[in-house]
C-alpha positions as CSV (number, residue, x, y, z in Angstrom):
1,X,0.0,0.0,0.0
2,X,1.4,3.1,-0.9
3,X,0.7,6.6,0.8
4,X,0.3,9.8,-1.2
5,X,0.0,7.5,-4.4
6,X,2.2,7.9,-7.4
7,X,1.8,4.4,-8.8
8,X,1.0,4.3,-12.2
9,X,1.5,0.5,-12.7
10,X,-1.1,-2.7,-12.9
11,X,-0.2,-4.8,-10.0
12,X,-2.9,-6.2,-8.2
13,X,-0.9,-6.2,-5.5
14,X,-0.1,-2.5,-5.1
15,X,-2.4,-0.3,-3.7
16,X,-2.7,3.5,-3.7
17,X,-4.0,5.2,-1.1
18,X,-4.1,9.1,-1.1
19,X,-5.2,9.6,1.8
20,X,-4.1,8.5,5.3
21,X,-7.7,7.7,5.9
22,X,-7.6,5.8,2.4
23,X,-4.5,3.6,4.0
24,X,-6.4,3.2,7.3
25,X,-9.5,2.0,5.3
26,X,-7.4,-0.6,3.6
27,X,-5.3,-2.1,6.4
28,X,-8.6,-2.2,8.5
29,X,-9.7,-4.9,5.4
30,X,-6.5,-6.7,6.8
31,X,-7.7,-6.4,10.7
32,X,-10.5,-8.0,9.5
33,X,-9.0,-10.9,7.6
34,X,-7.4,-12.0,10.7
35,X,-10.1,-12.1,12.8
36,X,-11.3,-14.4,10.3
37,X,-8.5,-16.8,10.2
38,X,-8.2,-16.7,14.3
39,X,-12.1,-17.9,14.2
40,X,-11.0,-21.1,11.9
41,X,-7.4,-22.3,13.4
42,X,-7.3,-25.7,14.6
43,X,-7.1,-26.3,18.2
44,X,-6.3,-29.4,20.5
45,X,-9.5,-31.1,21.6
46,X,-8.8,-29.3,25.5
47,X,-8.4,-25.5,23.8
48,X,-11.5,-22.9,22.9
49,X,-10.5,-20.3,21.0
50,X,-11.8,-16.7,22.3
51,X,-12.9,-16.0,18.8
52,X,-15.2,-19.0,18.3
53,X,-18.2,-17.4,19.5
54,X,-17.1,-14.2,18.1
55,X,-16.2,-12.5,21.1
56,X,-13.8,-10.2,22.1
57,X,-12.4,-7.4,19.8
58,X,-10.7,-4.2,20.6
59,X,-11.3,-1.0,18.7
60,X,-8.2,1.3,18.1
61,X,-10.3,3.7,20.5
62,X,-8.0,4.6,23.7
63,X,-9.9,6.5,26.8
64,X,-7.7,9.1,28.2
65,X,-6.1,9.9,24.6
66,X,-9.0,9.8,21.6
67,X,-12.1,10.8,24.0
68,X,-12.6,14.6,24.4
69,X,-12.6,15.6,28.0
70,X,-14.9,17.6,30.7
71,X,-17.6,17.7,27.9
72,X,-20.8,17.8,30.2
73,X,-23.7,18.4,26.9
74,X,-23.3,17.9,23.8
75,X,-22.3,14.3,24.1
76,X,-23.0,12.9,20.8
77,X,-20.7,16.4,19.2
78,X,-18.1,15.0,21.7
79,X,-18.4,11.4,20.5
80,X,-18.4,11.6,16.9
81,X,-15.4,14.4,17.2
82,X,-13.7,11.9,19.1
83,X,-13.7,9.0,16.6
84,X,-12.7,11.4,13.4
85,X,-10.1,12.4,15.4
86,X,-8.7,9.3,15.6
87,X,-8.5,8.5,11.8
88,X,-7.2,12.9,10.7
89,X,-10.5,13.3,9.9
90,X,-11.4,16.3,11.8
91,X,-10.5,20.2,11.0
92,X,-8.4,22.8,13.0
93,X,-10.7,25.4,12.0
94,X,-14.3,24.7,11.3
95,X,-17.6,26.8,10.5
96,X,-20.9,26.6,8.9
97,X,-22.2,29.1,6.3
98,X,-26.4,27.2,6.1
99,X,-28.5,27.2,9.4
100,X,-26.8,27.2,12.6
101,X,-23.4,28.9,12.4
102,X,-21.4,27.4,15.4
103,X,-17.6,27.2,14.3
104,X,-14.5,26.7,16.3
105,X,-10.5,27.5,15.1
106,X,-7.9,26.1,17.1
107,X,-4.6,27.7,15.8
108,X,-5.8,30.8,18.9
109,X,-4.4,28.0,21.1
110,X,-1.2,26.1,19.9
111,X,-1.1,23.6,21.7
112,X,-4.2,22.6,20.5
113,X,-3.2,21.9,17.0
114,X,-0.4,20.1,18.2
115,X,-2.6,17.7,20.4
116,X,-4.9,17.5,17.4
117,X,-2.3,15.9,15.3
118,X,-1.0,13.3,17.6
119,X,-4.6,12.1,18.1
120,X,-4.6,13.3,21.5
121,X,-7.9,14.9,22.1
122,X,-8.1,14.2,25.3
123,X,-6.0,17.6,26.3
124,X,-7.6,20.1,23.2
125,X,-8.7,22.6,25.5
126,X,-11.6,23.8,23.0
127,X,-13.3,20.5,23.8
128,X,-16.9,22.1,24.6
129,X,-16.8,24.4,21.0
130,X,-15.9,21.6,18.9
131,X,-19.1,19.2,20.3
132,X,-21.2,22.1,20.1
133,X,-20.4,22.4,16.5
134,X,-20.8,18.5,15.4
135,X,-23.8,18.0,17.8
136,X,-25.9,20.7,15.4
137,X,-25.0,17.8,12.9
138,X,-27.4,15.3,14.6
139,X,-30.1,15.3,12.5
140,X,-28.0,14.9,9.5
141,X,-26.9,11.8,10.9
142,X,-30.0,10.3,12.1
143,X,-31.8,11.1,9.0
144,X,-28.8,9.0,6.6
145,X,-29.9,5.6,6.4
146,X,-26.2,5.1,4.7
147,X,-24.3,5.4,7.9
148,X,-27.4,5.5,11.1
149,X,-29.5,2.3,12.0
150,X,-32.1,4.2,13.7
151,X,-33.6,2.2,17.1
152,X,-31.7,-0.9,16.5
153,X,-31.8,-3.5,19.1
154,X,-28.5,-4.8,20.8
155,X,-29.8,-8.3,21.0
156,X,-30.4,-8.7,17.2
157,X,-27.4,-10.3,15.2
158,X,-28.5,-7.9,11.6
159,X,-27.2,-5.6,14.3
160,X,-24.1,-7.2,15.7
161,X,-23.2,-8.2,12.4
162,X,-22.4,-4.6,12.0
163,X,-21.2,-3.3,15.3
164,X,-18.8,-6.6,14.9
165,X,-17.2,-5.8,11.3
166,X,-16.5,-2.4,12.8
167,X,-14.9,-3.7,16.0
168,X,-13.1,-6.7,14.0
169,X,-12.0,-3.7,11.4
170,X,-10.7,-2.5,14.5
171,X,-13.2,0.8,14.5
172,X,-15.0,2.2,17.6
173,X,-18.9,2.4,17.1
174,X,-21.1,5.6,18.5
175,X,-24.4,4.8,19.8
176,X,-26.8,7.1,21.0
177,X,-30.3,7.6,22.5
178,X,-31.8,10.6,23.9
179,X,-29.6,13.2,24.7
180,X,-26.9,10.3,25.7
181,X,-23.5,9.0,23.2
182,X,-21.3,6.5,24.1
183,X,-18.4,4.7,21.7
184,X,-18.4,1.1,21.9
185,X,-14.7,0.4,22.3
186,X,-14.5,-3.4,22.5
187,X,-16.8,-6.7,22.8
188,X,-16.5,-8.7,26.0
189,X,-15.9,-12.3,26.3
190,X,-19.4,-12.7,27.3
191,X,-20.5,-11.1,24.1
192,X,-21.5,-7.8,25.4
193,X,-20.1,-4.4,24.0
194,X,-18.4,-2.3,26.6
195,X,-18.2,1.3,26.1
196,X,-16.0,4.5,26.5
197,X,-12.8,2.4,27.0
198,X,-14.0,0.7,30.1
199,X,-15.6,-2.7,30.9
200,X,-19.1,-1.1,31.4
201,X,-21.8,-3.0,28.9
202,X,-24.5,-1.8,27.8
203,X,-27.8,-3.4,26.4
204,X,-31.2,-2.2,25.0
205,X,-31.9,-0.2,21.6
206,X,-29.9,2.8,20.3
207,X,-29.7,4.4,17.1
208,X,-25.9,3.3,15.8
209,X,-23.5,4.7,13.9
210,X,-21.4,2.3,11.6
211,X,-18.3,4.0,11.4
212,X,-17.1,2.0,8.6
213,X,-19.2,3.2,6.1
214,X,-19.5,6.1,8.1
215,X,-15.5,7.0,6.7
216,X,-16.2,5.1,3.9
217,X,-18.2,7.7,2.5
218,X,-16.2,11.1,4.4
219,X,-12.9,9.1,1.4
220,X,-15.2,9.0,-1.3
221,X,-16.0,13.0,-1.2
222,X,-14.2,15.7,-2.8
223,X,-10.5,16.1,-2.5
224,X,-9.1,18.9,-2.6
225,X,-5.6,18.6,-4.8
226,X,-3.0,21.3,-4.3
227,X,-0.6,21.7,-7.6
228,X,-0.4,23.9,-10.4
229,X,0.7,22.7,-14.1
230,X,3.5,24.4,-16.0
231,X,3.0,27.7,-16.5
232,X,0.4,28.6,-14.2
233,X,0.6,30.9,-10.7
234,X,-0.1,28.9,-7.4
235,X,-3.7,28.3,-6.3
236,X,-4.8,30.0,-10.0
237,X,-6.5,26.7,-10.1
238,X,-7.8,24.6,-7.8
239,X,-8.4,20.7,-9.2
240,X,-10.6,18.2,-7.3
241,X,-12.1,14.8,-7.4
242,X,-15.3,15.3,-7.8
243,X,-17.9,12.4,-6.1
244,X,-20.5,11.0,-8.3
245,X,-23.8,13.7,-8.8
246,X,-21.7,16.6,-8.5
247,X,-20.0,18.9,-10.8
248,X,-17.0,22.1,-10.5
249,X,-19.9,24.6,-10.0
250,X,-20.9,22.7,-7.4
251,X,-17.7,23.7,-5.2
252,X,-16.4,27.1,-4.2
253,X,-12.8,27.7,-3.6
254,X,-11.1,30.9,-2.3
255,X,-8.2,32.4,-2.4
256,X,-6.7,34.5,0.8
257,X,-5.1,37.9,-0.9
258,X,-3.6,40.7,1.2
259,X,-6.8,43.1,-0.3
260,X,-9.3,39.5,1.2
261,X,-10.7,36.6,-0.1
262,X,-11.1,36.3,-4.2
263,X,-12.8,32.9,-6.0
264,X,-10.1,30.8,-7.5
265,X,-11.3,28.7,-10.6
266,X,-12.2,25.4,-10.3
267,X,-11.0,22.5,-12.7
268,X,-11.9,19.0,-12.7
């Protein structure tokens, strides 16, 4: 698997991955494989293997690191800021132009950005602005079958099925009801999903999150592609990927001068 790309070749066994999201999307395919071949492995007639029943599996999720802290509302913001932190999916500066406008920016406290990329939300000190601004999102969520099973009950396997891939895949899961989140983090021995990094379970129905396809989709959006061709002044141009429905009017792109902000062109 190759990082950044820049393969040009036909070999199967090469992968591109232009993302570092892209390469975590892949090796979590080879997570997954594993699990598989642990659950088959031949064993002496006195051994159990603790994947028979398909039971425990860790998530990459780490308490005390990936979780943001001393958020008391706001919980599913926190949660699903947590997890895209994890996989350098989340922004230093973020704001809405459509409906509510919350917005945070990070760079007014250094450290902050630094924490954000080592994955270590745990000490971002703009914990409360950055849930406030993702939990506005909730209703986008709930309302994409793609990504939410709405009301889905623990006990089913449909649901386990998926809450297992993610966990085998090695991907926390957030579940929420009311006004409570939690990230499943790992699946006990007993079979029950523990949550928030600790051995607390948890039963019952919840509308889930499957992260999976969750940052499935997040890879498959535009990317933004910084380079100029021969010839041309930096950021004249701004090409992009564009995802399937869309087309170049359908993305703005602008240009910080020292007189503002000016529309750059966009090329596909």
């Amino acid at each position: 698997m190759l990082l950044g790309g820049g393969y040009e070749g036909s070999r199967e066994e090469i992968i591109n991955c232009e993302t570092e999201l892209n390469l975590r999307l892949n090796v979590s395919e080879l997570y997954g494989a594993f699990n598989n071949i642990s659950q088959v492995m031949s064993l002496s007639e006195n051994e159990t293997s603790v994947f028979s029943n398909g039971n425990i599996y860790n998530s990459d999720f780490r308490a005390g690191k990936h979780d943001f802290a001393n958020v008391t509302a706001n919980q599913f913001g926190a949660s699903i800021a947590s997890v895209l932190n994890i996989y350098g999916c989340l922004p230093a500066i973020a704001s809405k132009i459509k409906g509510n406008t919350k917005s945070y920016n990070l760079f007014t406290e250094p450290d902050d950005v630094y924490n954000l990329t080592q994955g270590n939300a745990h000490e971002v000190k703009q914990s409360n602005a950055i849930a406030e601004y993702y939990q506005e999102m909730l209703g986008q969520y709930t309302n994409d079958s793609n990504i939410t099973i709405k009301n889905a009950d623990l006990s089913k396997y449909d649901v386990q099925q998926v809450i297992d891939k993610n966990l085998q895949y090695r991907f926390p899961v957030v579940v929420y009801k009311d006004n409570t989140a939690s990230i499943i983090t790992s699946k006990n021995s007993q079979g029950s999903y523990c949550i928030n990094g600790t051995s607390s379970a948890i039963s019952g129905t919840y509308n889930i999150i499957d992260t999976y396809s969750y940052l499935l989709s997040i890879a498959n959006k535009t990317n933004i592609v910084n380079y100029v061709a021969e010839g041309e002044n930096l950021y004249d141009n701004i090409r992009f990927t564009k995802p399937y429905g869309y087309d170049k009017n359908d993305v703005e792109v602008y240009q910080k001068l020292d007189s503002g902000w000016s529309k750059t062109n966009v090329v596909e």
